[in-house]
C-alpha positions, 0 to 999 in steps of 0.5 A: 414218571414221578414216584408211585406209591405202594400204598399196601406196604405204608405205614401209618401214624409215623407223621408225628414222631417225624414231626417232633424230631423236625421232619417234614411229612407233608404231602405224599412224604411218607413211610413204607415197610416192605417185608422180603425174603433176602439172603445175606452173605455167609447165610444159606437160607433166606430170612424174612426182614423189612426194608425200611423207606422213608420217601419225600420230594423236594428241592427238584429231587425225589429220594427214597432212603433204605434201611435194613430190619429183621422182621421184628425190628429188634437188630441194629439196621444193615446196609440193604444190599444191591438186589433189594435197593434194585427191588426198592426202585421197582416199587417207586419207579417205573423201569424206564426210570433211572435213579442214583445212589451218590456219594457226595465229596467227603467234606459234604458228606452228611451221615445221619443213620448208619446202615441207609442208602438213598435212591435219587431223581430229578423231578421229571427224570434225567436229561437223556446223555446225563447218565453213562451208557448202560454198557459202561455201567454194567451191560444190559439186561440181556447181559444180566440175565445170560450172567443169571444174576439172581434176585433178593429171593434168589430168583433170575427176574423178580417182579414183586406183583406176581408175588405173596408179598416182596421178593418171596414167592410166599412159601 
């Protein structure tokens, strides 16, 4: 399936500002703030932040990139950790979707903003045997929840639809 779009957590009257630094937001192109609850390492209780996505499609890939804001987007933007680049692809792929995160050869490594990380997908999906097998990768999704890894909000399973808004259960 290509990329959906969770049109309640877009942001809006961001094309121009896009433009005037010379990025193309033509078509489905757009912004998104995804507010979560996440739990960072060393912090015991979960803070409200917004994932940061800037979307677009081209050149036969679809992308996603991923920064990481307090709530009130007052602190410099942190790496997004597993758990929410996993909730990122829930909300613009389908779960039969695959999509990477690459690290290009150094002497092709472009770094334009620190604290982002890009999701990747051939338009049209991956050709099956293209990617390594699941157990090689890090087991299944039994595996995973026999392990009890948790979710951004804590929590084994995290759908963010059945959710006051993502990765929380609205408390």
């Amino acid at each position: 399936m290509p990329l959906t779009f969770p049109e309640q957590f877009r942001v809006h009257g961001v094309e121009a500002v896009f433009r005037q630094a010379g990025i193309d937001m033509t078509g489905k192109d757009a912004v998104y703030a995804i507010p979560v609850r996440s739990r960072t390492t060393g912090v015991a209780k979960a803070r409200l932040c917004v994932l940061l996505c800037l979307v677009s499609s081209g050149d036969g890939w679809e992308h996603v990139s991923i920064t990481v804001r307090d709530q009130h987007l007052r602190q410099q933007p942190r790496t997004p950790l597993w758990s929410e680049m996993e909730l990122v692809k829930q909300f613009f792929w389908t779960p039969d979707d695959a999509v990477i995160e690459a690290h290009p050869p150094d002497n092709e490594h472009v770094n334009l903003a620190k604290g982002c990380l890009h999701l990747w997908r051939p338009v049209g999906g991956f050709v099956k045997g293209t990617l390594p097998p699941c157990i090689l990768v890090g087991g299944t999704v039994q595996d995973r929840n026999v392990r009890g890894e948790e979710s951004v909000d804590g929590e084994a399973n995290n759908n963010p639809s059945e959710k006051g808004f993502a990765g929380t259960d609205g408390k």
